[in-house]
Structures are given as C-alpha cells and as structure tokens.
Phi, psi and omega in degrees: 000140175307146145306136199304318181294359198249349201287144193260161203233107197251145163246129159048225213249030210252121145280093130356172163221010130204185217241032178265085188267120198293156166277146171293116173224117187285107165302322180086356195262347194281157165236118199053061143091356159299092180301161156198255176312298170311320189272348135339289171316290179313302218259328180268343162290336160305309217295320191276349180293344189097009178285169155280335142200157208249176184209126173258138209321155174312118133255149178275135187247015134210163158340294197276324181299339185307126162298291169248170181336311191270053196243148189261150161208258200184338207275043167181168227256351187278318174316279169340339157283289180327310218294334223290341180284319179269034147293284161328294172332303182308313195280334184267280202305290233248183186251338224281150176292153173227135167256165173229132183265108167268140169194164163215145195289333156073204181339313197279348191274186177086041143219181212279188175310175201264333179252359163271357165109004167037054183269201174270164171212128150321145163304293187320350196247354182096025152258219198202159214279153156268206196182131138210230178266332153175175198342004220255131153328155098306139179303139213086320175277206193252164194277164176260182168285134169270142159301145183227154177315349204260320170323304194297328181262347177296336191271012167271349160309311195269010157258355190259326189255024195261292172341274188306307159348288196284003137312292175312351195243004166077052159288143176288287225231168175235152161230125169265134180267093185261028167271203192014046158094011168310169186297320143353274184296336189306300180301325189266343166321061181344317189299344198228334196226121198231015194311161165256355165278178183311290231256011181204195202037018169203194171305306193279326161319296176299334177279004209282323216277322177284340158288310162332296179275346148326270209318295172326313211271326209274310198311317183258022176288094194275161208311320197291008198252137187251139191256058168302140197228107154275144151185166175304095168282351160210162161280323195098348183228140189295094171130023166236190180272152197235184198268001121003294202283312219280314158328333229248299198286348148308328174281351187273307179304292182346279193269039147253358196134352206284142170258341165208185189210117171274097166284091179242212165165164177124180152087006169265343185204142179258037177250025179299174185229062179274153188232099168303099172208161150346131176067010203291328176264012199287307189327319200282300161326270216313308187276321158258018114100196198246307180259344160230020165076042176226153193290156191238165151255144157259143185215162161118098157083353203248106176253333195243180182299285166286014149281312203267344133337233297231031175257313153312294197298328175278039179005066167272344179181197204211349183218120165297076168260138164231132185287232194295004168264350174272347200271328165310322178222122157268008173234044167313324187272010166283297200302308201309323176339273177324302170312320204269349231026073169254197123226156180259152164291133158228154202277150177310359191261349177239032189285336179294348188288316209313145176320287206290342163255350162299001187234244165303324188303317170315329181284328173305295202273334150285337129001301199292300226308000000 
C-alpha cells in the first residue's frame, strides 16, 4: 500500500498529489513589497522540490501591514506584476501546487530583518505607524494605534483586493495568516485585545474581526479555490486563548467556507512557556480535527519521514507542513520518498540524481545517451 503521504489530497476543486506542504517562511528579500531575484530562486526551487504544495511567504496586503521593510506584498498591481514571471516560472519547471499567505504584522510591525535582531525603526528612520486591536504593547515595542471601525472595514478591502491579485496571478490556494501575535491574533487574544466594543469584550467579540476578514477574502475568492486559516491554536500563557478558543473559532470559519486550519501557536507574549519537542504541536491539528470537523495541517518539529506517516495513519491531521527543515534539505520530499518506497516528482534535468540511477540504471542511460 502507498504511503498516506505520498497519497493526494483534494481541497474543493484543488487536487494535491501528495500530503506534503512546504510552509510560508518569510525571506525578508522584497523591496517595498516587490519580489524579486531571491524569490525566483526561493520559490522555483520550491516548485521543484517533490512537495505538493508549497505557500509563499506572509504577504502583506498594505504598505503599513509589513513586519519588516523585507516583507513581500500584494496591495497593488506593480506587486502583482512582480510576482508574476515568478508564478510562470513556478508553473512551467515545477509539480508543487502553489499557495499565498495574506497578513498583516499588527502590533509587531516596523522592524528590521530577522537577521538583523528585529529591532523597531522608528518613523523617522523609515519605519511606519503600527495598528493593532488596541492599545496595549508588545512588550518591549511602541504601543500601537487601536484600529477604529472605518480602519477596520479599509483592511477588509485590502484583503479582498490582496484576494483577487492572487487570482490574477493563478494561485491555487490562499492562507490567511492569524498567528504567531500578528494583527489576526492580535484580535483573538485576550492577552492583546481588551475593547470594550463589537470586536472585544467577550469570546465571540474577538473573534468577529477574524471571521470578517475570512468572510471578505472567501467572498472575493473564487468558490472553486480552497481557502485556509492559520492560527496559535494556545497562547501558552494562562489566562490567554487557548485551544477551547481555537476549537470554538474552527467551527465558525468552517460554516462560512474555511477548507482547512493550520494548527500552530505561540507568538502573542514572550513569557509564553512552551516545551519545544517532536510533535509538539500535533495534538492541537488532532483536536481540532476531531471537534471541529476540519481538515488540519500539522507543523511544528515533524522532521522525519516516518514522524510525518504515521501522524496521517493515526488520522491527527491531513496535511504535512514542513519549515525550516525544508529550507535545510531541500529535497526533503525526494527522501522521505525514498524512506517510505514512494515516488516524487523530479524535473527532468535532475532525474540522474535519483538512488536508482545512481546505480545500474546510470550506467545504462549513459550508454543510451
């Protein structure tokens, strides 16, 4: 029998051709929001990797949503132009399905690069103001702007017309991003969000603003295109959202449209207390499920061939996202391939690589040539 992993997978009208998803991981390379050179590199080598699909990195769907300057993004038609050769690219050379992450950075935004230490740069320095659900820091950074309704309905424009960009540019699939302490999370958090208004002061409040922009984005979405919500399925800290919460806000994106929920977490306060291990985050994907009857991704720590097996046969989730371990091996789904006796896409110009032509077979086609 095939390995569950190798096995495909349909959202809506979207087929996988197997359940291995490279994760969005922010290069930090765009200028004003432009992809370019780096991203070509980055993204075609994805296309090419043997995943099924792959999600290009949090874009920002304004100016101001970015964490930092080198964040990619979406909110105008010369981005949408940028993107676009390297789609093309993607699409001619490669087999992996392609996704888009839409976000905005909330609170966290206005700092510098991830290797430069992610400090704040000040307006004056060329950074720019932030916004999040209201007043309150992160710690350590400047307190932001509380969002007011009429703000609150422009980004739901500028996620709708973030949406459509990535129609025009033939994307399969969309991720909205509502973790790691992001503007998203910013809202659903207790810990972040203390309004006293429709969009705060009870469970079903905080969640209004993140159903809203679902409801925006799917509207402008087309029907037949599958549709994702990441989110901190715990804060991690007591008296914050928890996977209750996460549970609660899965059944709701479901019966609006949501087709899956990328279970991660963390990322709203740093005095969170997490125990960083294999599998750490699987439990949360398991549960919700199970309770809320949607398909999950799993992330977090899932390294190995037979880790991410036998996390599908024990039917804990439906999806493989892998980070930073892909960015390390980038032909993690050739191997896993190999561990499991599967097979991968390989483009043809790297068909000589394969174990089985390293061996007779090599000798043969050269032979052949």
């Amino acid at each position: 029998m095939s390995p569950l992993l190798f096995s495909p997978f349909k959202l809506r009208a979207l087929e996988l051709p197997n359940r291995i998803v490279v994760s969005p991981m922010a290069q930090y390379s765009a200028v004003d929001g432009l992809a370019g050179e780096w991203h070509l590199m980055h993204l075609g080598n994805l296309s090419v990797s043997g995943a099924g699909l792959f999600i290009i990195e949090a874009t920002s769907v304004e100016r101001d949503a970015r964490l930092s300057p080198g964040d990619l993004g979406l909110w105008s038609e010369a981005h949408e132009a940028a993107l676009r050769p390297i789609i093309a690219f993607c699409r001619k050379h490669g087999t992996a399905r392609i996704g888009l992450q839409l976000q905005h950075a909330g609170r966290k935004g206005s700092v510098n690069l991830a290797w430069q230490g992610q400090k704040d740069i000040p307006i004056d320095a060329g950074g720019w103001e932030i916004t999040g659900a209201d007043e309150i820091a992160y710690p350590g950074r400047p307190k932001p702007r509380k969002l007011d309704a009429p703000r609150i309905q422009a980004l739901l424009q500028s996620y709708a017309d973030a949406a459509k960009r990535a129609d025009n540019l033939g994307i399969d699939l969309l991720e909205i991003h509502a973790a790691h302490g992001y503007l998203l999370h910013n809202f659903l958090s207790p810990l972040s969000n203390q309004r006293s208004d429709e969009f705060g002061a009870s469970s079903a409040g905080r969640m209004k603003f993140v159903l809203a922009v679902f409801e925006a984005v799917r509207n402008a979405w087309p029907e037949q295109k599958p549709l994702g919500v990441r989110i901190s399925a715990t804060d991690w800290v007591d008296g914050g959202w928890d996977i209750d919460d996460s549970v609660e806000l899965a059944a709701r994106l479901k019966a609006l449209g949501c087709d899956y929920i990328t279970a991660s977490s963390g990322g709203t306060v740093p005095e969170q207390k997490i125990e960083v291990k294999p599998n750490y985050q699987v439990p949360f994907a398991e549960r919700i499920r199970r309770d809320a009857g949607i398909a999950t991704m799993a992330v977090g720590l899932i390294t190995e061939p037979r880790q991410a097996e036998d996390i599908l046969a024990q039917e804990r989730a439906d999806l493989i996202a892998i980070g930073r371990g892909i960015l390390y091996n980038p032909r993690w789904p050739w191997h896993a391939a190999a561990a499991l006796g599967a097979t991968a896409a390989y483009p043809p110009q790297y068909e000589r690589s394969h174990p089985s032509m390293r061996r007779g077979d090599f000798l043969k086609a050269r032979r052949d040539a």
